[in-house]
C-alpha positions as CSV (number, residue, x, y, z in Angstrom):
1,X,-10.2,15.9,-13.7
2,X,-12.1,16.7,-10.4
3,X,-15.7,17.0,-9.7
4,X,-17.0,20.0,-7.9
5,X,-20.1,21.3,-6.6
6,X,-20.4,23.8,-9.8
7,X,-19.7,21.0,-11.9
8,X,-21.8,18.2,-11.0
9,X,-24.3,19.2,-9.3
10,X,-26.3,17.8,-11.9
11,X,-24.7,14.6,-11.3
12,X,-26.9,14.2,-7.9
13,X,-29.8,15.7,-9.4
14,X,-30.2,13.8,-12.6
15,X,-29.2,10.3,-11.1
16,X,-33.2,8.8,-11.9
17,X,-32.7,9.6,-15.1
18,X,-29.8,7.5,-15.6
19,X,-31.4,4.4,-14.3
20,X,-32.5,1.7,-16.3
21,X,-35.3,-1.0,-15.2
22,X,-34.7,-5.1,-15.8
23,X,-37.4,-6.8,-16.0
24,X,-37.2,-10.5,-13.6
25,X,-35.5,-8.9,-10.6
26,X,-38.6,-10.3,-8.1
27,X,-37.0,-12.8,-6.0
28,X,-39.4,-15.4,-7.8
29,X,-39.2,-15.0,-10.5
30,X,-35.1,-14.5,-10.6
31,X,-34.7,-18.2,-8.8
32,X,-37.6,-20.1,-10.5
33,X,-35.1,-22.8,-11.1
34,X,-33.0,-22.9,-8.2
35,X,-33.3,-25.9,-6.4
36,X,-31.6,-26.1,-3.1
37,X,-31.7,-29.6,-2.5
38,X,-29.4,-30.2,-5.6
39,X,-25.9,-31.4,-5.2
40,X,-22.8,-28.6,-4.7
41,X,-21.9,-28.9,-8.6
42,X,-24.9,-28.5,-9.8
43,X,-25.8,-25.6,-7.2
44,X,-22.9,-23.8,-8.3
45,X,-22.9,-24.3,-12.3
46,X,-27.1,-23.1,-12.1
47,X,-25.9,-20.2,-10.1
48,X,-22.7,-19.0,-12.1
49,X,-25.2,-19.7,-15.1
50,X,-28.0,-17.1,-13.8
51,X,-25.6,-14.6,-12.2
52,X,-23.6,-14.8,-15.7
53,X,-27.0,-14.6,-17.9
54,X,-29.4,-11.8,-16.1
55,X,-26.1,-9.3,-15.7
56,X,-27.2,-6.9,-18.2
57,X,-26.0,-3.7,-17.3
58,X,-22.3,-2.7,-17.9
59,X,-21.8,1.0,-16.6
60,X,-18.4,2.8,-17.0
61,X,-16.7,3.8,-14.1
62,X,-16.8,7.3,-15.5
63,X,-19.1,8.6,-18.0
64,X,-16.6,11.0,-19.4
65,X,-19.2,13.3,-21.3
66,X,-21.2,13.5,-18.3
67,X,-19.3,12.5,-15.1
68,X,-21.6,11.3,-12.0
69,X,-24.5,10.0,-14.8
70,X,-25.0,6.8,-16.3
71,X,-21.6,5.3,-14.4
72,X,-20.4,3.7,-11.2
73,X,-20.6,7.1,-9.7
74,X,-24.1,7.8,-10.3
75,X,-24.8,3.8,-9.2
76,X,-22.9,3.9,-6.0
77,X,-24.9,7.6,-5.2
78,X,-28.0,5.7,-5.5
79,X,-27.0,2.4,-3.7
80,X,-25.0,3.5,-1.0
81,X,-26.7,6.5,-0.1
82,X,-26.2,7.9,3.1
83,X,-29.1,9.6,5.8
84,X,-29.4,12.4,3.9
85,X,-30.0,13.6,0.3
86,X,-26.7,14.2,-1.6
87,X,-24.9,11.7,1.0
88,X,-22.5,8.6,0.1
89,X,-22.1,6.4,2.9
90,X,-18.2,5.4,3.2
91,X,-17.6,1.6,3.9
92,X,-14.8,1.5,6.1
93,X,-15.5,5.0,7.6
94,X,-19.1,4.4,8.4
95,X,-19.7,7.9,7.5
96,X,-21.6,9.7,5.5
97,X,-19.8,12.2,3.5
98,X,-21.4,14.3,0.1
99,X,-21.6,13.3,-2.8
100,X,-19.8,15.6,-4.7
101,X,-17.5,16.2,-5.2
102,X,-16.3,13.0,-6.3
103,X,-13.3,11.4,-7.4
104,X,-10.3,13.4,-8.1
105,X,-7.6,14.2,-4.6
106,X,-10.3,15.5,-2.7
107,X,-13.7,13.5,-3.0
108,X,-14.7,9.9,-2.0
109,X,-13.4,7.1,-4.6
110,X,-14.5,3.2,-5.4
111,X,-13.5,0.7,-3.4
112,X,-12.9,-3.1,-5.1
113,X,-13.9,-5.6,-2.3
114,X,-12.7,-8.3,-4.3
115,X,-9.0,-6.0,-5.3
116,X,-7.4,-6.0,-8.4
117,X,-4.5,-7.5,-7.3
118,X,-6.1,-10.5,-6.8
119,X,-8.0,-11.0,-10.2
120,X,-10.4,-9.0,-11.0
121,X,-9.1,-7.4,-14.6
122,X,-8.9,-3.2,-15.4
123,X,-10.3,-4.4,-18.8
124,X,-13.2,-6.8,-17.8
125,X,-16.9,-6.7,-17.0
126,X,-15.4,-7.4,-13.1
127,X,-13.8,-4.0,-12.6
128,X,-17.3,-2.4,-12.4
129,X,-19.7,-5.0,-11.1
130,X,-21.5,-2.9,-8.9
131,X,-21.7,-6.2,-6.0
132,X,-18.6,-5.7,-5.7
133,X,-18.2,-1.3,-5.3
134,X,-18.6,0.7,-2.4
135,X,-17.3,4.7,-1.3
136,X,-14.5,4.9,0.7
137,X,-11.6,7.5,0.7
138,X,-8.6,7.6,-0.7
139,X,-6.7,6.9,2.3
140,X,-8.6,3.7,3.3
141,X,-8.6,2.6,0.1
142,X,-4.4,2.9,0.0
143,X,-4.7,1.6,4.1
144,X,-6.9,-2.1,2.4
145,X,-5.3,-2.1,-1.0
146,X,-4.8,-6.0,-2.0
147,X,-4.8,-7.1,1.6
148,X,-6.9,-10.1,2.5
149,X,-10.0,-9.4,4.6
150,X,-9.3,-11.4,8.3
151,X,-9.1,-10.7,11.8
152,X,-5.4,-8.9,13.0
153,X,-3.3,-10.4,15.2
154,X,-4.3,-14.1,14.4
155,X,-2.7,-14.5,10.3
156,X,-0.5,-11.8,11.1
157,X,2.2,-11.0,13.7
158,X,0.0,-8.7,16.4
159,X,2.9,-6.2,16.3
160,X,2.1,-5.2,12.8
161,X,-1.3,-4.3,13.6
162,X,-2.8,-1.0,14.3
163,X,-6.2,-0.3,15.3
164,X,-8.1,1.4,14.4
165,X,-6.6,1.5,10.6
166,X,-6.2,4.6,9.3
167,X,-9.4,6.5,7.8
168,X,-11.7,3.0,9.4
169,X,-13.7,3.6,12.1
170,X,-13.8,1.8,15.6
171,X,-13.4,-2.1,14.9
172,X,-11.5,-1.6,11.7
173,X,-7.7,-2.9,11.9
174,X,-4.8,-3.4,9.4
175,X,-1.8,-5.3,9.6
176,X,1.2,-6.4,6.8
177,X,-1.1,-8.8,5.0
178,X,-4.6,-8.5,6.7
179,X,-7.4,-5.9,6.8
180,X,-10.2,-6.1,9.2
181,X,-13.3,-4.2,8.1
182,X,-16.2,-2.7,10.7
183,X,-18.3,-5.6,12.4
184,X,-21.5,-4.2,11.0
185,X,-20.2,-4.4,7.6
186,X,-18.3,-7.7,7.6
187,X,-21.3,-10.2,6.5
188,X,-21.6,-7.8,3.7
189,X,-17.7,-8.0,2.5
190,X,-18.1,-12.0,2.9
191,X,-21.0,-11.9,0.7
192,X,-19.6,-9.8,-1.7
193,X,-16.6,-11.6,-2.4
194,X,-18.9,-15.1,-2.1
195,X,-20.8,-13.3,-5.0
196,X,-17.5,-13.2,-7.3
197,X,-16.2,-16.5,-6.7
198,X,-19.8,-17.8,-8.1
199,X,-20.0,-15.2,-11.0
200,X,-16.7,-15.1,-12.6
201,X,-15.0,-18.3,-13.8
202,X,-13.6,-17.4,-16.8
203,X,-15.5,-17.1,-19.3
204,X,-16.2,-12.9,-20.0
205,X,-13.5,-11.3,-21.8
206,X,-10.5,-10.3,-19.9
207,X,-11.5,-12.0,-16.4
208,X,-10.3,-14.7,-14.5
209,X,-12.0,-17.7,-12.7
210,X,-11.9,-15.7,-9.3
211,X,-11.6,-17.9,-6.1
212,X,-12.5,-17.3,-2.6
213,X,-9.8,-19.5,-0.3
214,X,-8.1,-20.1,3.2
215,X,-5.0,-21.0,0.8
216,X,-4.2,-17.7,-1.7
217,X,-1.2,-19.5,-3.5
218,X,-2.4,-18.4,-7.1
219,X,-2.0,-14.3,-5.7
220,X,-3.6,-13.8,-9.3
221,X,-6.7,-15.0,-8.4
222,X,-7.0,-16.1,-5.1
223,X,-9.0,-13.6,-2.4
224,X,-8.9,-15.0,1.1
225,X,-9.6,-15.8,3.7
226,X,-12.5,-18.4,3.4
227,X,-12.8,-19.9,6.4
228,X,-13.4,-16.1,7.9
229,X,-15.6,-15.1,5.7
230,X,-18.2,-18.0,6.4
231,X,-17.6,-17.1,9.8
232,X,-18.6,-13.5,9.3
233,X,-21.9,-14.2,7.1
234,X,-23.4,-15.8,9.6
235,X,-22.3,-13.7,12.5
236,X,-23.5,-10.8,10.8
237,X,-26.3,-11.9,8.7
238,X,-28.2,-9.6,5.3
239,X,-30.0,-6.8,6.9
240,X,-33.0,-4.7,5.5
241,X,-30.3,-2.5,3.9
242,X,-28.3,-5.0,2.5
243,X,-31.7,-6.7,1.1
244,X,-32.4,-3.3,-0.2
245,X,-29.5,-2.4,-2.3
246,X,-29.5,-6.4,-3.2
247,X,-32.9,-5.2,-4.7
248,X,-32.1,-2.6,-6.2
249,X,-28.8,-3.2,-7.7
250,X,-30.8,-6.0,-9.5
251,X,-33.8,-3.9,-10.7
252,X,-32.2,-0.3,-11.6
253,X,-28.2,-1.3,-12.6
254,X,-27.3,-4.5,-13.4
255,X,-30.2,-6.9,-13.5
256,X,-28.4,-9.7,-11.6
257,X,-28.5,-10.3,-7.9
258,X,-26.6,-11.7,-5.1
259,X,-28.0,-15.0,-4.0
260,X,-25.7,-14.9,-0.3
261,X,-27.8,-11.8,0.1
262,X,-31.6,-13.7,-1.1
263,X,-30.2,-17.5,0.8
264,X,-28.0,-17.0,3.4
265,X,-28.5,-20.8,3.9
266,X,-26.6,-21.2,0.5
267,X,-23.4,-21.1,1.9
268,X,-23.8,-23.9,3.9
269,X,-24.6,-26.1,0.9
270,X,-21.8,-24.3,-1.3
271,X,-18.6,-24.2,0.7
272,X,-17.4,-26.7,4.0
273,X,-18.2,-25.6,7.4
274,X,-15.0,-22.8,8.1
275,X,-11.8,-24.4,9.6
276,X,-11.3,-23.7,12.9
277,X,-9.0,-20.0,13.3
278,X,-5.1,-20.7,13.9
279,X,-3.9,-19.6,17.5
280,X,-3.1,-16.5,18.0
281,X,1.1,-16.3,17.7
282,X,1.0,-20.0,16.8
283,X,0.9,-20.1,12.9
284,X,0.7,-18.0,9.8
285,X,-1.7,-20.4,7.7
286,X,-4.5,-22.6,8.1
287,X,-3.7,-25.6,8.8
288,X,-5.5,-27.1,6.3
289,X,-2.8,-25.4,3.6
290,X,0.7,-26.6,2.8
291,X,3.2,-23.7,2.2
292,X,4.9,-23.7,-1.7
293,X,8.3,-24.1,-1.7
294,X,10.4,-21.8,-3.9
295,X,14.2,-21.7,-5.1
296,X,16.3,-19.4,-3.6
297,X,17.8,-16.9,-6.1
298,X,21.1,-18.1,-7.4
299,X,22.6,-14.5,-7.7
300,X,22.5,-11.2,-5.7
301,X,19.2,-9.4,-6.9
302,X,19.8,-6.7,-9.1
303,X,18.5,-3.2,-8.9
304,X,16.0,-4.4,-11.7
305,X,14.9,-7.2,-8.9
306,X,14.1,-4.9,-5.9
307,X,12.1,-2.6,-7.9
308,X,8.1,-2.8,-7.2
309,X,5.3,-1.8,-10.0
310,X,4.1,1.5,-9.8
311,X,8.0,2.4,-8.2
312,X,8.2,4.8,-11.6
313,X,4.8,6.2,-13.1
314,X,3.6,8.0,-16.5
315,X,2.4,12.1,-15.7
316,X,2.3,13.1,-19.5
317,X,1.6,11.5,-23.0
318,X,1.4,13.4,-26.4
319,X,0.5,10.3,-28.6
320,X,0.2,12.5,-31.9
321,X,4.0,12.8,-33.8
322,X,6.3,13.7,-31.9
323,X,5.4,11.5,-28.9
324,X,6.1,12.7,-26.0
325,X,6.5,11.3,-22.7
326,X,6.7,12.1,-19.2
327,X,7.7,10.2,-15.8
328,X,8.4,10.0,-12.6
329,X,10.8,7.8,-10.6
330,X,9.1,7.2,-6.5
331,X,12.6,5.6,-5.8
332,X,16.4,5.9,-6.7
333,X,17.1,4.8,-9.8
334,X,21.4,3.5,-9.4
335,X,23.9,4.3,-11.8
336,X,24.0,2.4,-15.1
337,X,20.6,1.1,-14.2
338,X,18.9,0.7,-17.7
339,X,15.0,1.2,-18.3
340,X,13.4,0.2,-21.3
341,X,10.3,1.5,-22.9
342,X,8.4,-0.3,-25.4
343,X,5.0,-0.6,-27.6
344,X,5.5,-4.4,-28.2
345,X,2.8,-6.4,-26.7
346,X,3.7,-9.3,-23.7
347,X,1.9,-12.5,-24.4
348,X,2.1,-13.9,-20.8
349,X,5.5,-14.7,-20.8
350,X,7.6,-12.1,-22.9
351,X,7.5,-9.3,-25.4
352,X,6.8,-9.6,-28.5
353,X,9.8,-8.5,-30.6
354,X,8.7,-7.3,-34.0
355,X,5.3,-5.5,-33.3
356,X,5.9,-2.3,-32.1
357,X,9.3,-0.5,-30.8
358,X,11.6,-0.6,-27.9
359,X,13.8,1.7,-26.6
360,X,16.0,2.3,-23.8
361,X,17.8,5.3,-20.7
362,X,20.6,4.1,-18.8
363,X,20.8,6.1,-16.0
364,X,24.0,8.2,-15.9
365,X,26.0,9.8,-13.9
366,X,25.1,9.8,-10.0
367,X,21.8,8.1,-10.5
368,X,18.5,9.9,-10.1
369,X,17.0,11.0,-6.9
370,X,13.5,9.8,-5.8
371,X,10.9,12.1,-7.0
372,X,12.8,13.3,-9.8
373,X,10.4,13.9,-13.1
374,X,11.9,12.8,-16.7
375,X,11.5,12.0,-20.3
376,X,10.7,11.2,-23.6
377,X,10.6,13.7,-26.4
378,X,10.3,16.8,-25.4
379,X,13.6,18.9,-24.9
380,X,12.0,20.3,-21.2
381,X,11.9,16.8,-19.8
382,X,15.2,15.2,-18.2
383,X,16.6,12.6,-20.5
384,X,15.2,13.6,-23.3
385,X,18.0,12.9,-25.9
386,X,19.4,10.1,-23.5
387,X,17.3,7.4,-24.8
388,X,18.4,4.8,-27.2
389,X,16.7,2.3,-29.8
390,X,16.7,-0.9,-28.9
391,X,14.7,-2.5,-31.7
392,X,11.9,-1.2,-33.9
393,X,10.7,2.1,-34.2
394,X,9.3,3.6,-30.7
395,X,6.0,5.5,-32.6
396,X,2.8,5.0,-29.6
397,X,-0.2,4.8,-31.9
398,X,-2.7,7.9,-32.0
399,X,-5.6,5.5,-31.7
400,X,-3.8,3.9,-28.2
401,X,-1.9,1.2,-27.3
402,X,0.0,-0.1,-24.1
403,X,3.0,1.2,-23.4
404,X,4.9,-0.7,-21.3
405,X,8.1,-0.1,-18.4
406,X,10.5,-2.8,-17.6
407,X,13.6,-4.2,-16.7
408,X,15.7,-7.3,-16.9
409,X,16.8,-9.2,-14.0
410,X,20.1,-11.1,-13.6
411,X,19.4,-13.7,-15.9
412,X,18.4,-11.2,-18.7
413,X,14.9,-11.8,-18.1
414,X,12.4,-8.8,-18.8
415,X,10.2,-7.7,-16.0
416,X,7.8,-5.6,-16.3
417,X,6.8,-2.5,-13.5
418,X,3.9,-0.7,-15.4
419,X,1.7,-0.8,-18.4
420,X,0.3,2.5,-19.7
421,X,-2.5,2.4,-21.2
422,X,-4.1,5.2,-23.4
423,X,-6.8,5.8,-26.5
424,X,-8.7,2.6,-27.4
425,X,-6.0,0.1,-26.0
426,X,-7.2,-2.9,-23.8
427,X,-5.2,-6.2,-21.8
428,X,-6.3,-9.4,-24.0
429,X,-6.0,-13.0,-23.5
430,X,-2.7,-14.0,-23.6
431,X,-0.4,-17.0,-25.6
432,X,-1.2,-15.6,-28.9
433,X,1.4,-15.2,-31.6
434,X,0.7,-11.8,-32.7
435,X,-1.4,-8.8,-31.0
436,X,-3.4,-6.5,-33.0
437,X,-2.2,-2.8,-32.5
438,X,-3.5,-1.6,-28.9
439,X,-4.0,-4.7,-27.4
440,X,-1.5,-6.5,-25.3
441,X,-1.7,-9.8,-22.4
442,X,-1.8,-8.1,-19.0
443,X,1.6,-8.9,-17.0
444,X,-0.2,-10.4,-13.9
445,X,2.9,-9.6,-11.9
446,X,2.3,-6.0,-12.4
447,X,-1.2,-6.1,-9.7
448,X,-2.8,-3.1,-9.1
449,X,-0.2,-0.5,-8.7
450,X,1.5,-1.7,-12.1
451,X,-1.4,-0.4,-14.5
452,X,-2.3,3.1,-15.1
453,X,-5.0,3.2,-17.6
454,X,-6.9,6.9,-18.3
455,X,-10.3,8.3,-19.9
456,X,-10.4,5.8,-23.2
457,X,-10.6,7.6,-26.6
458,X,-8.1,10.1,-26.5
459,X,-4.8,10.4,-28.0
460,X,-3.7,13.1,-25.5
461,X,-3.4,12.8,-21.2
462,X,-1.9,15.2,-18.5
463,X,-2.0,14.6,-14.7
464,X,-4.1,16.8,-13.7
465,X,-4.8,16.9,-9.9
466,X,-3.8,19.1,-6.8
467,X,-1.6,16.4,-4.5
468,X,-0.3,18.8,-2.3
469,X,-0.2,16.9,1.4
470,X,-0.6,13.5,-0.2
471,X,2.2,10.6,0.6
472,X,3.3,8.3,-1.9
473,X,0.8,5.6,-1.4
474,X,-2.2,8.2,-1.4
475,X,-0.3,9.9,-4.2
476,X,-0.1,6.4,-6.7
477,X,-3.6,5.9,-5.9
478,X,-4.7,9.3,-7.5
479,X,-2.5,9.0,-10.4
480,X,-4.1,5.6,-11.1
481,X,-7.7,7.5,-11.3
482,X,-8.5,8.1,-14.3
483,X,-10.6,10.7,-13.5
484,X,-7.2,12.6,-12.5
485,X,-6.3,12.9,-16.1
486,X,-7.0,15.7,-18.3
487,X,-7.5,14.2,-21.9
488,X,-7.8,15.7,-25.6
489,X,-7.3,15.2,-28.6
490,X,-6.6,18.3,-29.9
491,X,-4.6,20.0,-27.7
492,X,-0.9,18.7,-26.9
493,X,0.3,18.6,-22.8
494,X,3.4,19.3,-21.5
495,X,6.6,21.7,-21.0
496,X,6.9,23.3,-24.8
497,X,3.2,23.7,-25.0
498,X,2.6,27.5,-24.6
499,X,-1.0,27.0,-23.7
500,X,-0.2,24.6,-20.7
501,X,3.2,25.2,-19.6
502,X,2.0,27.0,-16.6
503,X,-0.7,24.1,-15.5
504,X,1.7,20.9,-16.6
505,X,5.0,22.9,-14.9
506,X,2.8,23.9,-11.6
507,X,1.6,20.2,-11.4
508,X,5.3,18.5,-11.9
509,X,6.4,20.9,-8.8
510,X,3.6,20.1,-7.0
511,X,4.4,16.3,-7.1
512,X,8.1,16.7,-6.8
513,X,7.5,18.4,-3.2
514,X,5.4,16.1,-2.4
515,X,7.5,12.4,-3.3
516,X,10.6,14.2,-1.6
517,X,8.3,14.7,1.7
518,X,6.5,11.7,1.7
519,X,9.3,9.1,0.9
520,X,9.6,8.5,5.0
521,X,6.4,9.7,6.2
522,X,3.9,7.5,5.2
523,X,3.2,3.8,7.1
């Protein structure tokens, strides 16, 4: 769904009434047991403790009753607010833009300093922290993504740089693996990702122990680069502003704050002094880090092999009998490639075989064209009929579970390229033996663009946003909103549903156009 001026207005307006107030968010009172002479174990295991301990609020990222109140929107509105009334100031843009609309293809979105490609959860307390948000756009958000934050042309070949990035203002440069944020903002991004290495190690449902590193081996948890990040905390030390939101964050939202922010000395005592930068041209690492050696594959990759997650995406599920669902393919799919579809669970390593149903399309014919929109259920969609039982009975729960895309590689090995997730369904821990119904292990591999997860509760979901001009990049992005969705769970979505054809029919045209345009234009 998208947020107007006619429709949430009220979300600017009504923003103070949203707010809560936690007590113990004075400076003094929030460290009256920090002690900075301690040693670096004990600094960090007091402060994971407190940061841990004082977060109590946990917003939504959208209030879906009451979109732009009592969620991330309404927080980042308040913290982030631009020179004027009704203003968001964007992060890498350094602009102030309005507030609403919001979300959807054509308002501001939430940026992830600390991605989700590289550990924080779509299920955990992490996703939302508000230390961690800011506005951006769409298109800076796509431009960042999972890339770690450095300086171009040092970590990177120069010749994959571009400067500025696109949608970042002066200063701002991306590359293949690195983004480099404004200068005035930089300190802030260091002490935001310092923040998350101290406050999550583990220990809240669905989150990982998040780490801060000039060596990212573990890519599903590691953020980097260290080293930089030191350097740019104390280049560009917390400001009033920073202090302010700091403050505020603490005593409105969440109740916890960010001690980088309150003790800029703490890094100091926390971390080593920052290795020295590689020379330009000279190396790809730090030379503190040893490279992994892997294997080289014993067999030509298969299609299965070259595909990435988010390469094929849900548009449409009708949960309630007769499921129905619908999908898009970004990229060729070859002849006699074979897709399977399934509501068993993964428990880190595989899916479960008896606890839900699988079944399978093997692409016939020529193969299928990039940006070509197909099937389960309904006699509109493409490949419809063409899909076969594998095992189990392919019924998606009413009440929501994952539904998962993959394929097997040479060696017969599944792997997955997106989980689905609708209703009350949610990513638990994994290695267990049996999954209750709508819960599932999250398939690290799968990172950010692997997951689509919409509005929770509902049984029904349609894409539901105007992408006309968007490239595939931006276009993923949006799909992965959840505020793009239209939900119910009364009324069915799709093709054969003569109180929607004309909106669901209009909306799979839309995006066809736009994947067969965009497949070469973007990056």
């Amino acid at each position: 769904m998208k947020y107007t001026a006619a429709t949430t207005f009220a979300a600017v307006v009504s923003v103070a009434s949203a707010q809560s107030s936690y007590g113990g968010c004075a400076q003094g009172a929030y460290y009256g047991g920090l002690d900075l002479g301690a040693d670096r174990a004990s600094l960090r295991t007091y402060l994971g403790n407190l940061l841990h301990d004082t977060h109590r609020g946990i917003w939504p990222g959208t209030n879906v009753n009451e979109p732009g109140v009592a969620d991330t929107w309404a927080a980042l509105m308040d913290l982030d607010q631009g020179s004027f009334p009704g203003q968001v100031r964007l992060l890498y843009a350094q602009q102030d833009v309005d507030a609403v609309p919001f979300a959807g293809s054509r308002g501001w979105t939430k940026e992830q300093i600390f991605p989700i490609n590289r550990g924080v959860g779509v299920d955990g307390i992490d996703l939302n922290d508000l230390h961690n948000l800011r506005p951006t756009t769409y298109l800076s958000n796509v431009v960042r993504g999972d890339k770690y934050f450095g300086e171009c042309g040092i970590l990177t070949p120069a010749e994959t740089c571009v400067n500025p990035a696109e949608g970042g203002t002066e200063g701002t440069c991306t590359c293949n693996r690195i983004y480099t944020p404004p200068p005035e903002v930089q300190g802030d991004i260091a002490r935001a990702l310092m923040y998350m290495d101290l406050r999550y190690d583990g220990r809240d449902d669905n989150t990982l122990n998040l780490r801060l590193t000039d060596c990212p081996f573990q890519h599903e948890r590691d953020m980097a680069y260290l080293s930089q990040m030191i350097t740019w905390h104390k280049a560009d030390p917390p400001d009033d502003a920073e202090r302010a939101r700091n403050d505020k964050a603490c005593g409105t939202w969440q109740g916890n704050r960010n001690p980088l922010v309150d003790f800029p000395e703490l890094v100091d005592l926390l971390w080593d002094p920052p290795l020295p930068l590689p020379a330009i041209g000279e190396r790809q690492i730090y030379e503190a880090c040893e490279l992994i050696p892997t294997d080289p594959p014993t067999l030509e990759p298969n299609q299965c092999e070259q595909l990435l997650p988010g390469d094929i995406y849900f548009w449409l599920i009708n949960s309630q009998s007769p499921a129905t669902l619908g999908l898009f393919a970004f990229v060729e799919m070859d002849p006699g490639f074979k897709l399977f579809m399934t509501t068993n669970p993964w428990d880190g390593e595989k899916f479960n075989t008896n606890q839900g149903g699988t079944v399978s399309l093997e692409v016939p014919g020529d193969g299928v064209d990039g940006g070509t929109p197909f099937g389960f259920g309904e006699s509109a969609l493409l490949f419809y009929n063409s899909w076969l039982s594998e095992s189990g009975a392919f019924e998606p729960s009413s009440d929501g579970q994952p539904i998962f895309l993959y394929c097997l590689d040479n060696f017969d090995n599944p792997r997955p390229l997106l989980a689905f997730l609708y209703g009350n369904s949610k990513f638990s821990a994994p290695g267990q033996a049996s999954y209750p119904t709508g819960e599932s292990a999250r398939p690290e591999s799968l990172g950010e663009l692997g997951v689509i997860k919409v509005a929770p509760g509902f049984s029904n979901a349609v894409f539901n946003e105007d992408v006309d001009g968007y490239a595939n990049d931006e276009l993923k992005a949006i799909i992965r909103d959840p505020d793009s969705w239209k939900v119910s769970n009364e009324d069915r979505f799709g093709p054969a549903s003569s109180a929607t054809i004309n909106t669901t029919t209009s909306i799979a045209m839309v995006v066809i156009g736009v994947i067969t345009l965009a497949t070469s234009s973007f990056l």
